[in-house]
C-alpha positions, 0 to 999 in steps of 0.5 A: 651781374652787369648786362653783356656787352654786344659783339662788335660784329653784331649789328644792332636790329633795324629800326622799324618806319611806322607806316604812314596814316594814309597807307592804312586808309588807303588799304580800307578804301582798296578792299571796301570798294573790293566787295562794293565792287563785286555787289555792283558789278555784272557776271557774264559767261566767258568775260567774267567781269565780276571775277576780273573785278575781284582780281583787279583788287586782289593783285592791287592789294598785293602790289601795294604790299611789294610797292611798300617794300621798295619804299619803305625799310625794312621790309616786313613779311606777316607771317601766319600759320596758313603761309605753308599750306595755301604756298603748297596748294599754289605750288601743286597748282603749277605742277600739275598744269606744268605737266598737264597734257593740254594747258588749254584745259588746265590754265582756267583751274590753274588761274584759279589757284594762283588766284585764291593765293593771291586773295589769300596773301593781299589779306594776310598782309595787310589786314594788320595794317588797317586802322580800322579793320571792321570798316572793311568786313562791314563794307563786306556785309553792307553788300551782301545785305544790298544783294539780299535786297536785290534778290528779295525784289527780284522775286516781286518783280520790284516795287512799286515803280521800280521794276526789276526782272523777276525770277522764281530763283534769284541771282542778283548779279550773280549770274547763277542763285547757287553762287549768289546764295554763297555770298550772301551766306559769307555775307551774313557771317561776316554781319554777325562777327560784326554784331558781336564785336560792336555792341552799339550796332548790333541791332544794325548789323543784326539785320544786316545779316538778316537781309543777306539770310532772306536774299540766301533762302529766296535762292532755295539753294540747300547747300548754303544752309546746310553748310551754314547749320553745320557752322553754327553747330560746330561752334555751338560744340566749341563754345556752348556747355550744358543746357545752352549747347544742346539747345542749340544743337536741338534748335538747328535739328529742329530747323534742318528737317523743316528745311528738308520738309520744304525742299523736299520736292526738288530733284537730286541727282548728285548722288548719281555724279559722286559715284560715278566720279569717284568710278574716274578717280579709281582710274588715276587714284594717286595723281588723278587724271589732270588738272581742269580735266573733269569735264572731258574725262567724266562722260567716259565714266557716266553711268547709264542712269546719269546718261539717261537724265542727262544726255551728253549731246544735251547737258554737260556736267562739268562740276562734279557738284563737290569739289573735294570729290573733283580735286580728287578726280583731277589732282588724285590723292596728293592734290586733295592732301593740299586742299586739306592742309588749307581746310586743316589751316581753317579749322586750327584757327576756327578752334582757337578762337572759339577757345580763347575767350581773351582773344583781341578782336574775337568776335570779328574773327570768329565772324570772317572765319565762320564765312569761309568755314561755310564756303568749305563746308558747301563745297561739299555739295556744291560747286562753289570754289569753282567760281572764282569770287566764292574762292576770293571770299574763301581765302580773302577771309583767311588771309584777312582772319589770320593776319590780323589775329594770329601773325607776326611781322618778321623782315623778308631775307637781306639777300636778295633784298627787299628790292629784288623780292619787290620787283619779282612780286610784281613781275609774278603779278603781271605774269598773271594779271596777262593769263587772267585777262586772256580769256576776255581779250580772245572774246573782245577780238572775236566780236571785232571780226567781220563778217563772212557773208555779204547781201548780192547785188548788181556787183555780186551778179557782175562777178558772178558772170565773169567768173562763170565766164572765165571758168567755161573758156578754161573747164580745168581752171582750179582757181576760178573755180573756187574763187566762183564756189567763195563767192556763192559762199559768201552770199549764202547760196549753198548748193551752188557754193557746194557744186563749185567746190566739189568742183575745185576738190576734182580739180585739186584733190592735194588743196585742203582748203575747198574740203573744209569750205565743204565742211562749212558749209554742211555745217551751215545746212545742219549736216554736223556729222556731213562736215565732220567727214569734210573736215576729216578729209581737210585735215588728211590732205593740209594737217597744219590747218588751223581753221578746220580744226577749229571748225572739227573742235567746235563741232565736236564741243557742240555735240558733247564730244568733249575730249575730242573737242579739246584735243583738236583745239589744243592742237590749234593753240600748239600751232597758233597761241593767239587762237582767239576761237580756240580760247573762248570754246576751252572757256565755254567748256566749264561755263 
């Protein structure tokens, strides 16, 4: 039989462009200097350089894609098998804040999400396009082995004469040794995935992530290698037989209890936070009790024991220190479903390359996918995905494991167009890049301000007398009267301050501003309970006030009362969104 002849009307497949040589370099340059870039730079509570820093690279590594649609035709989407499910998990991250009661609580959760999808996506389509996809993990696991360096000499104070800060618990430039032994763990896996695929350099790589387990064990972080044992484990299952297996298995028994013998002085109260978490779950079993709440609603279900070890006036616990148990708290049981299909994702793919033998690249993927295996397994015990750079790791390895061993390029949808999805890819960007710099931007504006108080002199004395002056010729001048209790203020002479403003109240009882100037300044002497009532009588009289809600919700937020604290500053940001104040303390809540 001869061949059939193609239907006029079939129009014959689009011819695909090679991408250019440079295009594939330049995506090796972009995510090596990702991961330099997150050994290098500095992690700072609130301004979260480091994590900004990751951000940066993800969002770029996605606008390269769009910018290559616009380019170049067709337009070619990687599909993978984890595209569902971390979609799913990106699209319950909007839901839930759409219908969280205070976005200000929810939006840094909310980040979170959108931002483990967008590591997750830059890598899935691109990693097939790197010329030489092993220069990025290695560049990956030269900066953990930098940092497990660091780490070793911050335990000596440094060498020599070079002096570095020294910590009993190392955390490079981590800020936290709990975060920074989860890199460095990443970092190690990915070093041996690297010593399995190039056998020139295995000795190289082999003490690469020789280094980065030192600087890890130099953090005594327990959950890292518990979590790393249960990796090498669950691969020692799928790929060992017989004598080899159980060798294995018996080596990690054998290094597990002299792990417990070491650390077995450390205190452990987790137990304590898993049970009364789950006690907060129980009260929102099916959608939970918000996203980015756990911090405000778990004091309500501490028990007395946890209370008695940690005040809440004293300690916050916002991390329930397992983050499928805190998913569950937050988002009930339709949110942890979501987080299982990524998890179930994982692991899919963890079985089929340890079960294929044949697979290209196996021992490079094995290595990416086993750094994020031991990022999901930590979880477990500790809070690692809250921080964001430990979720870029987390999704980043998905993304790059799954796009390169086990996607297919397919052409995006003809209608809209490849300009269309382009152009709404990089508006979703921007979207997010302005919610995720918000945080940083609200601190740089509050540093900028001046300051309220000024040094007296021979023009304060000046303006002194002629106000008081004034104020005897006219007794019932309300005006004088708080202008003269401002000018007291702000040279920090409370107790006449006080007097003229109780005398302003007298006089104007309907102005709300003298209350909460009286607030203030029973803050200022360290009366809180005193300047709650003042700021409580403030906002009786003006309730549209903006600053002494402000002043009720940091308040609140310093003496543990955190609920409280977030509903007054959530009113603040419905009345006034740019609220630098009220932006920075519903940061500091989860710091």
């Amino acid at each position: 039989m001869g061949k059939k002849k193609r239907a006029a009307s079939e129009a014959p497949p689009p011819a695909v462009e090679a991408p250019p040589s440079w295009e594939g370099w330049g995506l090796t340059a972009l995510w090596a200097a990702a991961f330099f870039g997150l050994a290098l730079v500095g992690d700072q509570k609130v301004l979260r350089y480091k994590l900004l820093t990751a951000e940066a690279f993800a969002a770029a590594g996605l606008a390269w894609v769009f910018v290559s649609w616009a380019a170049r035709a067709p337009a070619l989407w990687r599909r993978t098998a984890l595209d569902l499910p971390v979609t799913l998990y990106a699209l319950g991250g909007l839901a839930y804040y759409a219908v969280a009661p205070e976005h200000g609580a929810a939006q840094g959760e909310f980040n979170r999400v959108l931002f483990s999808a967008a590591a997750f996506f830059a890598a899935s389509q691109t990693a097939a396009r790197l010329p030489r996809p092993e220069l990025a993990v290695g560049a990956w696991a030269l900066s953990g082995a930098a940092l497990g360096l660091y780490a070793l000499l911050q335990t000596r104070g440094g060498l020599g004469p070079l002096l570095i800060p020294q910590l009993d618990r190392p955390i490079a430039t981590f800020g936290n040794p709990i975060f920074l032994a989860a890199f460095l763990a990443a970092s190690a896996c990915a070093a041996l995935g690297l010593a399995g695929a190039d056998a020139r350099r295995r000795g190289l790589w082999s003490a690469v992530a020789a280094l980065a387990l030192a600087g890890a064990w130099t953090t005594q972080t327990r959950a890292a290698f518990a979590a790393l044992a249960a990796v090498a484990g669950m691969w020692a299952l799928m790929t060992l037989e017989g004598r080899r297996r159980w060798t294995a298995l018996g080596t990690l028994a054998l290094a597990g209890l002299g792990a417990a013998w070491f650390f077995r002085g450390r205190q452990w109260t987790h137990g304590l936070i898993w049970r009364d978490t789950l006690s907060l779950w129980l009260a929102h079993p099916w959608f939970g009790c918000g996203l980015g709440r756990f911090h405000l609603e778990f004091p309500a279900h501490a028990s007395p024991a946890l209370r008695a070890l940690w005040p809440e006036s004293k300690v916050i616990v916002n991390f329930a220190h397992n983050e499928y148990l805190q998913v569950l708290a937050e988002t009930g049981v339709v949110g942890l479903a979501l987080l299982a299909g990524v998890v179930g994702g994982w692991f899919r793919l963890a079985r089929e390359c340890a079960a294929r033998a044949e697979l290209p690249r196996r021992a490079l993927l094995g290595g990416v996918l086993a750094a994020a295996g031991v990022l999901l397994v930590q979880n477990a015990a500790s809070p690692d995905i809250r921080f964001g750079v430990s979720s870029f790791v987390v999704f980043w390895s998905l993304g790059f494991a799954a796009g390169l061993g086990w996607g297919s390029d397919v052409p995006v949808l003809l209608f809209p167009g490849r300009f269309a999805f382009a152009g709404a890819g990089l508006l979703a960007l921007t979207l997010w890049g302005g919610m995720a710099v918000e945080p940083l931007l609200a601190q740089r504006r509050l540093f900028a301000q001046p300051s309220f108080h000024v040094e007296g002199g021979t023009e304060f004395d000046r303006a002194v007398a002629e106000l008081e002056g004034r104020l005897k010729a006219s007794p019932g001048d309300a005006d004088v009267a708080e202008n003269l209790a401002y000018l007291y203020a702000k040279a920090s002479r409370w107790p006449e301050a006080t007097r003229y403003f109780e005398l302003t109240a007298r006089l104007a009882p309907t102005r709300p501003g003298p209350f909460n100037n009286l607030g203030n300044i029973a803050y200022s002497t360290g009366d809180r309970d005193g300047a709650i009532r003042w700021w409580g009588r403030s906002l009786e009289v003006g309730p549209e006030q903006v600053d002494a809600r402000v002043n009720l919700g940091k308040t609140l937020y310093e003496m543990g009362r955190l609920k409280e604290s977030a509903k007054n500053l959530e009113e603040v940001l419905r009345r006034d969104p740019d609220n630098e104040k009220a932006q920075v303390l519903l940061k500091k809540m989860v710091e």
